[in-house]
N, C-alpha and C positions, 0 to 999 in steps of 0.2 A: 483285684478286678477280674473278672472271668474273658473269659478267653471270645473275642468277636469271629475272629479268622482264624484257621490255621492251616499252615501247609506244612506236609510230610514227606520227604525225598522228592519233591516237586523236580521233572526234567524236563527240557523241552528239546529236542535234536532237531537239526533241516538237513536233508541232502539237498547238497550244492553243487555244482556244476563248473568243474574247475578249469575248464581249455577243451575245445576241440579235440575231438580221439583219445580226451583222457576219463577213466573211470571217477564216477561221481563221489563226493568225498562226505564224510557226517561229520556236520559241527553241531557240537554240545551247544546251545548258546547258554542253558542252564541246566546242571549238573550234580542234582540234588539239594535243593536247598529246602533247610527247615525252618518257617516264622510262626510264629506267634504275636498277636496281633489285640492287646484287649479295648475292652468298650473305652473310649473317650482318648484313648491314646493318639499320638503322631509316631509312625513310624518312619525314618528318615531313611534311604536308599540310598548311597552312595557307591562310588567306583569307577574308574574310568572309561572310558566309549569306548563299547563292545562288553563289555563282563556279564550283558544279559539282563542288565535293569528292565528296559524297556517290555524286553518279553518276558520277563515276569508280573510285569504289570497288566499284560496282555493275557495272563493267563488266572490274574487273580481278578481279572474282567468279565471272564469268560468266554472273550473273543476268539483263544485258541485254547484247545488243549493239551493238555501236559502229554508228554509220553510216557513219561512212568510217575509216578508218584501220586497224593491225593490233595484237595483243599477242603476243607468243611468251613461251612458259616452256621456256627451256634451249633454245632452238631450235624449239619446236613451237609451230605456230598455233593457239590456246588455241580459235578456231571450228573447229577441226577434232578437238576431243578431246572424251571424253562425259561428260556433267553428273558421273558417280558417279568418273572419273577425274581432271578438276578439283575433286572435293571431296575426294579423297585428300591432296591437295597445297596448297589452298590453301582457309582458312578463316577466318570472320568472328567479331567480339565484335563485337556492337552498342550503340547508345547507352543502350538501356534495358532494364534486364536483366531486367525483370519482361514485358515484353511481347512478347519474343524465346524465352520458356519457358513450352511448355505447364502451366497452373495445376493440370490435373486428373491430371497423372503426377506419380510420386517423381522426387526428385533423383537417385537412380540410375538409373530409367529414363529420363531424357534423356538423360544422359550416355551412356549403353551404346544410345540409339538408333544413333548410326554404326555399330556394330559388328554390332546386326543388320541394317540396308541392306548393309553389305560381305559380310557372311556371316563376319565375323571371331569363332571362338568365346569365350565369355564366360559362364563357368560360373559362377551365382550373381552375378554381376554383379560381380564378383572385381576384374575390368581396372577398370570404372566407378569403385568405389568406391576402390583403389589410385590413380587421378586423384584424384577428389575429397581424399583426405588430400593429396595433393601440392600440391592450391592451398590446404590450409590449412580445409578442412572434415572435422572428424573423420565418422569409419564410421556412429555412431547417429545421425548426420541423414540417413540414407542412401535412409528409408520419408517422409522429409517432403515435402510439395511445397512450389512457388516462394512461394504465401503464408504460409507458416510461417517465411520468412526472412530478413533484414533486407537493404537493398539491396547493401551490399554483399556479403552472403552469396551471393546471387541474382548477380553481376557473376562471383563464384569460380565458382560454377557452369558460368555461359556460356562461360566461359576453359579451364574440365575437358573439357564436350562439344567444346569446338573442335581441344582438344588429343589427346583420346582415339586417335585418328587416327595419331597423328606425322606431322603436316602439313607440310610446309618453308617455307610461307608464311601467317602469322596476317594480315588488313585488319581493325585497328581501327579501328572508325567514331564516336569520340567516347566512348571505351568509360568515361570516368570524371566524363563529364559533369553526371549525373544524380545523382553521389554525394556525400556531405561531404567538406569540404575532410583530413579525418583520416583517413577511409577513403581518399578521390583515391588518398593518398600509401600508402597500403597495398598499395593494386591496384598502382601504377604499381614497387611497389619487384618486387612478386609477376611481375608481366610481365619483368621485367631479367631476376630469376632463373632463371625460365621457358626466358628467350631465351638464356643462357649453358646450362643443362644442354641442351636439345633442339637446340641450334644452330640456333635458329628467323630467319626473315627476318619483319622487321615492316613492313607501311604502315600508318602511324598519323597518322589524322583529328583534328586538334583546335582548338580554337576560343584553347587556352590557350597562351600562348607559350613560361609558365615549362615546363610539363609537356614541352611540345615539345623547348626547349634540353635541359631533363634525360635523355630519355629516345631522344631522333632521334642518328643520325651524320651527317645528310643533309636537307638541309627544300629541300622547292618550295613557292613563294607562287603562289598561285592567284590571278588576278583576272579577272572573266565567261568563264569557260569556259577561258581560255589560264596557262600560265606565263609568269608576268613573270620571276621569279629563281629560281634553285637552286643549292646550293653547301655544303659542310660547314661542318654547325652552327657551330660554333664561332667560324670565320672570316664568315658570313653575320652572325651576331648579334654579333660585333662590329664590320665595318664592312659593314653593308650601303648596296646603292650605287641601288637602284631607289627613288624617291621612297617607290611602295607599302608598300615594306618598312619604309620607314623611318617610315611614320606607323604602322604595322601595330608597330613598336616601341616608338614612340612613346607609345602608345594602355596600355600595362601599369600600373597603380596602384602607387603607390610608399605603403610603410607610411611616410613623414614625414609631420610633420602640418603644417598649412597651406597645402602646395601644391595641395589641390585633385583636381578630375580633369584629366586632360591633355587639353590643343587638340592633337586628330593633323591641324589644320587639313583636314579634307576634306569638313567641312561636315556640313549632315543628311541630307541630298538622296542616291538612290544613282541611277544609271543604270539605263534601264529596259533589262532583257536580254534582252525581245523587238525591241526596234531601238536597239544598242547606238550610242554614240558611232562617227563613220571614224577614220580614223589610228588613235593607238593611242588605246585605249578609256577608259583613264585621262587623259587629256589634261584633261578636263574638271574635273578635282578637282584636278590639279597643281600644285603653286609653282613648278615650276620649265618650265611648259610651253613650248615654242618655237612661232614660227607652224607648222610644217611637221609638227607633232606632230598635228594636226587634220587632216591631211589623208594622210600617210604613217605605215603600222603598221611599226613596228619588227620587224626577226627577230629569234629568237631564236638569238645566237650565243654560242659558246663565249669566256669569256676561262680567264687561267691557276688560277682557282679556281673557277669552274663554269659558268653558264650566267646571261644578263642577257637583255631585250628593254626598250632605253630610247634615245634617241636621244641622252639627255646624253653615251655614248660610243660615238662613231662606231666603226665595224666593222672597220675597220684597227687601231683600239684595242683592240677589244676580241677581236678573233680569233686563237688563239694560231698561232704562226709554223708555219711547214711542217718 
């Protein structure tokens, strides 16, 4: 499949503001990362809060831009196209679906807001509310606004206005976070189906692993700003090979009883992401860290099932042959 999106040393820095009388400090929050992204795929995000998911989603939005690095969609440098042209093709569900929807409009006027930004006609709000029944909200909710609706009502919602469009590319940003575990599984069946009839490409943010294996073909693990691993779902969760990943696995609740919650051994402690760990940045949390891991960052190279950055296997190892 050819290539939908891609980003190339993508960075994003902020200067912060660290105390009174003290000089302002730069945090990475993303640190070169590289994706590839093709037509019909799920790409799954993963990592813990703070490693920079968020604003990478924010920047393959094109709500902010990168500091250093590039993204192209289909070839085209996404800083070179205009805010109403990127919103044709690429759109967000957010993590809270109450606070991403104007409270004082109907649910159909959200949804039929894109249609008039494009100038796309919409007679009676005909297009809107034909969305709306497609994600599972009948026509007579169609005068109600966002407090009239239960959250996951409000989730259908933000999934119609993103869809209205015929987008090619949805960025979920934790979009079933905020829900009960009964509805999660509603939203997340409602997305699949979504993504088979509209041939939609997904990035999807999430905190959860199970939700992730279900619903990704593809997961990158995020750790302070960079990819440590990427590789298809399938083969990743079941032999992943990056220490991160594998406490990042480790860390999931098992419904047996007595065993507890899990040690992903990495302690309580996280690294602070204004003046990250040298080498590589996880060394400090590692079981398996070497002396030279504190001092030399790992690249991130290809082997025969996707992309690692660990120094457990040397480059010659893990680089596939010419």
């Amino acid at each position: 499949m050819s290539a939908l999106i891609e980003a190339r040393g993508l960075s994003r820095s902020f200067s912060i503001n660290t105390g009174m009388f003290k000089p302002r400090r730069t945090l990475h929050a993303v640190n070169g990362v590289d994706l590839t992204v093709a037509r019909g795929e799920v790409l799954g995000i993963v990592g813990e809060s703070g490693c920079g998911k968020s604003t990478l989603a924010r920047m393959l939005l094109g709500l902010i831009a990168p500091t250093s690095g590039n993204m192209v969609l289909e070839g085209q440098d996404i800083t070179t196209m205009s805010r109403r042209d990127m919103a044709r093709r690429v759109q967000p569900v957010f993590q809270d679906p109450y606070s991403s929807l104007n409270p004082r409009r109907s649910i159909a006027s959200i949804v039929s807001l894109p249609l008039e930004v494009h100038g796309v006609p919409n007679p009676k709000q005909e297009k809107a509310i034909a969305m709306l029944e497609r994600v599972g909200l009948p026509a007579r909710l169609a005068d109600n606004t966002p407090g009239q609706l239960s959250g996951g009502q409000r989730q259908r919602v933000a999934i119609a206005r993103a869809l209205v469009m015929n987008p090619e590319i949805v960025i979920c940003d934790e979009p079933t976070s905020a829900l009960d575990v009964s509805v999660q599984a509603q939203i997340m069946n409602l997305l699949m189906a979504l993504r088979r009839e509209f041939n939609l490409t997904y990035v999807f943010i999430s905190h959860n692993l199970a939700v992730v294996e279900h619903i990704a073909t593809h997961v990158a693990v995020m750790y302070l700003g960079r990819v440590v691993e990427s590789g298809v779902t399938a083969e990743l969760f079941r032999n992943p090979r990056h220490p991160y990943t594998q406490a990042l696995l480790a860390s999931v609740l098992t419904p047996e009883t007595g065993l507890g919650i899990p040690d992903m051994g990495l302690g309580l402690s996280f690294p602070d992401p204004v003046n990250p760990p040298s080498g590589c940045p996880f060394h400090p949390r590692c079981k398996d860290a070497m002396p030279h891991c504190s001092t030399v960052r790992p690249p991130l190279v290809k082997r025969d099932d996707g992309l690692i950055a660990c120094h457990l296997y040397p480059a010659e190892e893990r680089t596939l042959p010419s």
